[in-house]
C-alpha positions as CSV (number, residue, x, y, z in Angstrom):
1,X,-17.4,-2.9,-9.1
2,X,-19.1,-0.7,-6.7
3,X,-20.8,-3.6,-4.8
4,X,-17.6,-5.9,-5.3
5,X,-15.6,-2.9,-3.1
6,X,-19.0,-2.6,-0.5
7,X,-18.6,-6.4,0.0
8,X,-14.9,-5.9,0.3
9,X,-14.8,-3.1,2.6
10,X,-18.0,-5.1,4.7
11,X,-15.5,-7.8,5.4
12,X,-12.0,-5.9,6.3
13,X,-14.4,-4.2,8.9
14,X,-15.6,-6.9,10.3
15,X,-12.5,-9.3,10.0
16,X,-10.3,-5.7,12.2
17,X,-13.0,-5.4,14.6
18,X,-12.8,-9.1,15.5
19,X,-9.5,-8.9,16.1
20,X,-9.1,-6.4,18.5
21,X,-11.2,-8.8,20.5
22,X,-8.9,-11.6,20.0
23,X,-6.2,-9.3,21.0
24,X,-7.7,-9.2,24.5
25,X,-8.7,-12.2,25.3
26,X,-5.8,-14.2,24.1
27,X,-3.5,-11.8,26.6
28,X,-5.7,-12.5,29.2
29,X,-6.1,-16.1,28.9
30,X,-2.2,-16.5,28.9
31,X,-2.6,-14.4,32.1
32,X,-5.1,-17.2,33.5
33,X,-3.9,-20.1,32.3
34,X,-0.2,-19.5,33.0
35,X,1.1,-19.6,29.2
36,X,4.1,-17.3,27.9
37,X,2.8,-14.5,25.4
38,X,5.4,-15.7,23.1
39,X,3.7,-19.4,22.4
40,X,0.1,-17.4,22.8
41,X,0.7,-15.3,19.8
42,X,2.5,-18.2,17.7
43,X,0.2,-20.9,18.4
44,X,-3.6,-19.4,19.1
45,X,-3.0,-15.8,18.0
46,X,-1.0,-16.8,15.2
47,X,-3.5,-19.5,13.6
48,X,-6.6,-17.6,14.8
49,X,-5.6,-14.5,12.8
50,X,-4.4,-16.4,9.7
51,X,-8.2,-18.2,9.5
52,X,-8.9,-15.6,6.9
53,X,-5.9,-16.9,4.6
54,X,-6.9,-20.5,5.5
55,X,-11.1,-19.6,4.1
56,X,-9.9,-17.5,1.0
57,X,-7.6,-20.1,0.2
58,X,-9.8,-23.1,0.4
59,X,-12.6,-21.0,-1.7
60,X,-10.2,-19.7,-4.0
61,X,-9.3,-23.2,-5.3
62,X,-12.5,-25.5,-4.6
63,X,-15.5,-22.7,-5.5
64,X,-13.7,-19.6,-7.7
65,X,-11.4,-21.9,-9.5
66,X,-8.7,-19.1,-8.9
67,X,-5.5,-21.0,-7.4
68,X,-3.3,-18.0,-8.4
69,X,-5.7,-16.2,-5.9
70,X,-5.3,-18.9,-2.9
71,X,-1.2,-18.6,-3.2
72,X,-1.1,-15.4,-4.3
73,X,-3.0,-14.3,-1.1
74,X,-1.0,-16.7,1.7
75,X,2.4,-15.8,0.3
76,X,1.5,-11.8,-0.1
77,X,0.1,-12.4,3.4
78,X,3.6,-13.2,4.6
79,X,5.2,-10.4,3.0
80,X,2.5,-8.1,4.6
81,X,3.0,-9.3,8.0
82,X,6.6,-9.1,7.8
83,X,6.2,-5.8,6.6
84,X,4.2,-4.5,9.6
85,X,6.7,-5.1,11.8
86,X,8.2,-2.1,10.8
87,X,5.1,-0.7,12.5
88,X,5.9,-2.2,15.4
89,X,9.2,-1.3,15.5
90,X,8.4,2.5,14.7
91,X,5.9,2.1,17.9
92,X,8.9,1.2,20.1
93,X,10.0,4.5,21.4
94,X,12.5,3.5,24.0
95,X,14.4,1.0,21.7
96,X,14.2,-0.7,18.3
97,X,12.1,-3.7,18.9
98,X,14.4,-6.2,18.2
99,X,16.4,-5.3,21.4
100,X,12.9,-5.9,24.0
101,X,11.9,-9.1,21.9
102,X,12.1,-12.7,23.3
103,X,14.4,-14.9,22.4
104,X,11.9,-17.6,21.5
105,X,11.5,-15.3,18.2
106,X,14.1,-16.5,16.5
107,X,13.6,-19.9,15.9
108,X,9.7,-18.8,14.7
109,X,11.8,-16.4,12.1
110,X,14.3,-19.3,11.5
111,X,11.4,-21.9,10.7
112,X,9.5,-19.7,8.5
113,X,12.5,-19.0,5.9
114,X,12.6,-23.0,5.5
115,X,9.1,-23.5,5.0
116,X,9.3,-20.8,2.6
117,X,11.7,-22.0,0.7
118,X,10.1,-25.4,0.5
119,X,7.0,-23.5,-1.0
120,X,9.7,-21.6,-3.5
121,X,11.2,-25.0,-4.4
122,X,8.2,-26.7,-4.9
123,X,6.8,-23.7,-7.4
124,X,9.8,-23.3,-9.3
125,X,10.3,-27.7,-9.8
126,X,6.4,-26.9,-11.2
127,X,5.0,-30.5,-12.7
128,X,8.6,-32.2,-12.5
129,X,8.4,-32.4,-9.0
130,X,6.9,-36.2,-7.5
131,X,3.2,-36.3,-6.7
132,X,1.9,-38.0,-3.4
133,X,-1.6,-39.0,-3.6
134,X,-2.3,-35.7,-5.8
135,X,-0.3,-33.8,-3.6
136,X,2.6,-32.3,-4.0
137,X,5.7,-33.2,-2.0
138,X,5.9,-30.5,-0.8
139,X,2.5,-30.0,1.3
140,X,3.9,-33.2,3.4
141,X,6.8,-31.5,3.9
142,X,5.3,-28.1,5.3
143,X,2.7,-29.4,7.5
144,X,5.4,-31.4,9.6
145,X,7.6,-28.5,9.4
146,X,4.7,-26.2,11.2
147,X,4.3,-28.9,14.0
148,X,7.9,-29.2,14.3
149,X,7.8,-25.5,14.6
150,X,5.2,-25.5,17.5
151,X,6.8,-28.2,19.2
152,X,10.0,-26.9,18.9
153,X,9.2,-22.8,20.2
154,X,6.8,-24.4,23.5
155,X,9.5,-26.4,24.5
156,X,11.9,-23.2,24.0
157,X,9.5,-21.0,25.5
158,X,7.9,-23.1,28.6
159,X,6.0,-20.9,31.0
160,X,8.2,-20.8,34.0
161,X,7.1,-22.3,37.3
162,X,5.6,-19.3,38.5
163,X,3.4,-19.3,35.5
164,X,2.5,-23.0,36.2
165,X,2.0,-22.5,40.1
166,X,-0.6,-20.1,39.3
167,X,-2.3,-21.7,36.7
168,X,-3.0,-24.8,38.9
169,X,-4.1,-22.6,41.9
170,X,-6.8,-21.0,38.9
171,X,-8.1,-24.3,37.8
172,X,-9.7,-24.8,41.7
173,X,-11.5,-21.4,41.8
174,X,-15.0,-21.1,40.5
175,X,-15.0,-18.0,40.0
176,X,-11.6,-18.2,37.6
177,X,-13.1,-21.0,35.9
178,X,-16.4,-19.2,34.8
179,X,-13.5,-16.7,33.6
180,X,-11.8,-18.9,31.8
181,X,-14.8,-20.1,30.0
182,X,-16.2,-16.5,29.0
183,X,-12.7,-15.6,27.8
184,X,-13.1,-18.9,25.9
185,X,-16.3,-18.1,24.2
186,X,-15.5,-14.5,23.5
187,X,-12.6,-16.1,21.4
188,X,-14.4,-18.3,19.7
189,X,-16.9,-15.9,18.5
190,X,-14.4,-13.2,17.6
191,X,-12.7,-16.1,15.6
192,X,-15.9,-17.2,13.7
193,X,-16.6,-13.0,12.5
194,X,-12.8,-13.8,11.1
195,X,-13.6,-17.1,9.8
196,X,-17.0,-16.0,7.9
197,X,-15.4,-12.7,7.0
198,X,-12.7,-14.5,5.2
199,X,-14.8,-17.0,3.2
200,X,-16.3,-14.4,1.2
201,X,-13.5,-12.0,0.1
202,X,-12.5,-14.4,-2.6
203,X,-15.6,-14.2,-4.6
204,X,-15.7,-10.1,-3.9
205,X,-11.8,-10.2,-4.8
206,X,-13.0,-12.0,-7.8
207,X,-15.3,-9.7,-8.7
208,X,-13.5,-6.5,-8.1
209,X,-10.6,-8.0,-10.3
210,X,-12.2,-9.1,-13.6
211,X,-14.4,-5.2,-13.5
212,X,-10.7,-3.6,-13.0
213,X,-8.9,-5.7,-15.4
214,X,-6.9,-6.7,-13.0
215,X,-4.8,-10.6,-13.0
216,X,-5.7,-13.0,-9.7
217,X,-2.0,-12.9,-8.7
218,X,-2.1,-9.4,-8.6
219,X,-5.4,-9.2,-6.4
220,X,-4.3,-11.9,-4.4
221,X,-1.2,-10.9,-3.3
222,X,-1.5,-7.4,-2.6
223,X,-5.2,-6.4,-2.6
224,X,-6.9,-10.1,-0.5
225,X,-3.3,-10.4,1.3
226,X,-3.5,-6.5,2.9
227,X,-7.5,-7.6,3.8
228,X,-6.8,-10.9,5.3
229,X,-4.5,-9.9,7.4
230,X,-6.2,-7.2,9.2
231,X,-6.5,-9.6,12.1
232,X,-2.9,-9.7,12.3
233,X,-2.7,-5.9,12.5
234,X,-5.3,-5.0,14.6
235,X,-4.4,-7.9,17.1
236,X,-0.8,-6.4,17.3
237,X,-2.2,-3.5,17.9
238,X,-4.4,-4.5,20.5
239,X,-1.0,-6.1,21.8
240,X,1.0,-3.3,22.2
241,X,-1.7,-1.3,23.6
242,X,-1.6,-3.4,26.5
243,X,2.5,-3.7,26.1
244,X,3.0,-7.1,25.4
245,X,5.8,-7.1,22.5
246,X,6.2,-10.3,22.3
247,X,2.6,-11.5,22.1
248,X,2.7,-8.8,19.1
249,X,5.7,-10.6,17.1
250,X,4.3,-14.0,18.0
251,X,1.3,-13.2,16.4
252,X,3.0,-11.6,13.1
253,X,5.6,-14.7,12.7
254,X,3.3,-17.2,14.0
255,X,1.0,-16.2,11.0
256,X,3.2,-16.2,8.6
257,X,3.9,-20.3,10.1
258,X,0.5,-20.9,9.2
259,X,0.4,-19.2,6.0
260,X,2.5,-20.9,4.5
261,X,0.7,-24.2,5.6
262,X,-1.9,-22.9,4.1
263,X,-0.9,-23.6,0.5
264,X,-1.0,-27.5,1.9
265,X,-4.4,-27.5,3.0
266,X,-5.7,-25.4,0.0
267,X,-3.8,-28.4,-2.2
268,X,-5.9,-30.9,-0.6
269,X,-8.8,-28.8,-2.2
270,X,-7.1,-28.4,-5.8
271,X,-8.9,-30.6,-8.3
272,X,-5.8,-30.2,-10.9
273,X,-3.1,-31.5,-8.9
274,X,-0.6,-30.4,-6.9
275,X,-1.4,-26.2,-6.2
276,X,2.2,-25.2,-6.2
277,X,2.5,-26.6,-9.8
278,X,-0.4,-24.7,-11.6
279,X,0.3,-21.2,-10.4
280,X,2.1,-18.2,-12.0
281,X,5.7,-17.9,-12.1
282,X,5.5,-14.6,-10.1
283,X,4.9,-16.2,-6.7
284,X,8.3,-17.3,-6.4
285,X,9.4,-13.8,-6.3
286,X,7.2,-13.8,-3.3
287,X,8.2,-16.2,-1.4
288,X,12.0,-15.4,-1.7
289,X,10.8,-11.7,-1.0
290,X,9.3,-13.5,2.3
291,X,11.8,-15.7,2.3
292,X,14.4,-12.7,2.5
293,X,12.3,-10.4,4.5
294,X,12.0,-13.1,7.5
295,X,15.7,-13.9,6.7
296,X,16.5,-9.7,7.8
297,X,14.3,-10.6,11.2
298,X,16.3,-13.1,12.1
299,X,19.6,-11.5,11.7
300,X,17.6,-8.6,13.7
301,X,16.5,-11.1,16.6
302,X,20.4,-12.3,16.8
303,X,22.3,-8.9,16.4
304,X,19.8,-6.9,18.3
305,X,20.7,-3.4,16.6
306,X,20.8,-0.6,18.9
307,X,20.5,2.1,16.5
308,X,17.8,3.9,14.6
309,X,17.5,5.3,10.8
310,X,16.7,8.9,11.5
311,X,15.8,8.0,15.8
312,X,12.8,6.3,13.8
313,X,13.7,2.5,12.5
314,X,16.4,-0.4,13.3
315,X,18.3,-0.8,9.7
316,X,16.6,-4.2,9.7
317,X,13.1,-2.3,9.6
318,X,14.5,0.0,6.9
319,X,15.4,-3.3,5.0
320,X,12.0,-4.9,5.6
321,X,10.0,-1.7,3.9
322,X,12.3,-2.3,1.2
323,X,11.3,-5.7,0.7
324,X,7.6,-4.5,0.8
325,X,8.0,-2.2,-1.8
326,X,10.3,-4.4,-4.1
327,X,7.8,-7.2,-4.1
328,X,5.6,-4.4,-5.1
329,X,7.1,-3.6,-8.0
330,X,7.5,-7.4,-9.4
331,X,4.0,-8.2,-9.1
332,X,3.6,-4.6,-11.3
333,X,6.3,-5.3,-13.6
334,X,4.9,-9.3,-14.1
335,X,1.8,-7.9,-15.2
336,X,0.6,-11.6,-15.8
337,X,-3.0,-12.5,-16.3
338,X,-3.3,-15.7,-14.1
């Protein structure tokens, strides 16, 4: 157990130091290159941070043999990221978040309660539902529905012509180039720390679950989700140190986007068939716990509340921790052993 949690703990501390570095360098290349903070934190932020999810996942089903763990982990993940944007929204001082945010947020929001509920479908249809090439129908279905999703928010969001005037007039300086490219490479090392880190939580997730008795659903969805997303909470961090809310929620909703794609990469991986068929009946309450929670941000991003719970959180944040905690308690109650 002891070197199970040293292993653990190695990885969460590498996996948030990486991320503050992503943080910075994504901000500044949208500075550079002329790209809206929005799309930054939905498209490169968003799937950068999530590259933890995306290694635990694949190892989870192809090396531990764990696919509760691999679904249990992306889904929890979502529910995790929603939930920090109470965090967020408690760091707003001057008005609940959802009043400052971009309007390019809500279709992010929007499209992540459909693919959610394609992954809720497709678990609760379990072996009835039709098979394509040993995938399930619905991994298809939630791959086109995140490119749709990125298409769909850069064409919202476009950078404006002030964005793309100065981009251009960056691509002929040396100097801004040679910035461009360190920028560059200080992402893509910062995202390989994540990506490394995040391969080997599953087998210390493993580990510290069969010493503690502990089911894979459970581990996966609260104690690997919390750990894999540390890039997603230090990066919004890092975000709203330098006051950029909406490369912040971006990030947070992008993530939960690629998340949930996820599952159908990690089914690609599954040697028994379609993932979404072999898992525990508890991981439907998670998704429609995401499902809901993401549901509240949107109604947030639309009626943009002006009031605070006790001058500390919107309603919709109040709602949000509620979802947290109830999710929480189902996994606890469930108690299953998968």
């Amino acid at each position: 157990m002891t070197g199970a949690l040293l292993q653990f703990g190695l990885c969460a501390l590498l996996i948030a130091r990486a991320g503050w570095t992503l943080s910075h360098s994504a901000d500044r290349l949208a500075a550079i290159q002329g790209w809206g903070r929005g799309w930054v934190g939905l498209a490169l932020l968003g799937t950068v941070t999530s590259l933890p999810e995306l290694a635990s996942g694949i190892s989870a089903v192809a090396v531990v043999g764990a696919p509760n763990l691999a679904v249990g982990n992306a889904l929890g993940a979502c529910v995790v990221n929603l939930g920090f944007l109470v965090v967020v929204d408690a760091l707003q001082r001057d008005q609940p978040m959802y009043r400052a945010a971009a309007a390019t947020h809500v279709l992010s929001a929007a499209f992540g309660v459909v693919l959610l509920g394609l992954a809720a479908l497709a678990m609760l249809a379990g072996t009835s539902a039709p098979t394509v090439m040993n995938l399930g129908l619905a991994s298809p279905l939630l791959l086109g529905g995140y490119l749709l999703a990125l298409r769909s928010v850069q064409a919202q969001g476009a950078a404006t012509d002030a964005d793309a005037d100065a981009a251009a007039g960056a691509a002929d300086d040396p100097e801004r180039q040679r910035e461009i490219r360190r920028e560059w490479q200080r992402f893509a090392i910062a995202a390989a720390v994540v990506l490394a880190a995040g391969s080997a939580l599953p087998y210390a997730a493993d580990r510290v679950a069969e010493a503690a008795g502990w089911s894979r659903s459970f581990v996966g969805t609260v104690f690997m989700a919390v750990a894999t997303t540390l890039p997603e909470m230090a990066v919004t961090l890092g975000a709203l140190r330098l006051g950029a809310l909406d490369l912040a929620i971006g990030n947070l909703l992008g993530s939960n986007l690629f998340n949930v794609t996820i599952l159908a990469v990690d089914d690609l991986f599954h040697p028994g068939g379609p993932l979404l068929a072999a898992v525990a009946p508890v991981h439907v309450g998670t998704a429609v716990t995401a499902m809901t929670m993401a549901g509240g941000v949107l109604v947030g991003l639309v009626m943009r509340p002006q009031g605070r719970v006790l001058r500390v959180l919107s309603w919709v944040s109040v709602g949000l921790l509620a979802g947290v905690l109830v999710n929480a308690l189902l996994l606890a109650l469930a108690g299953d052993s998968g």
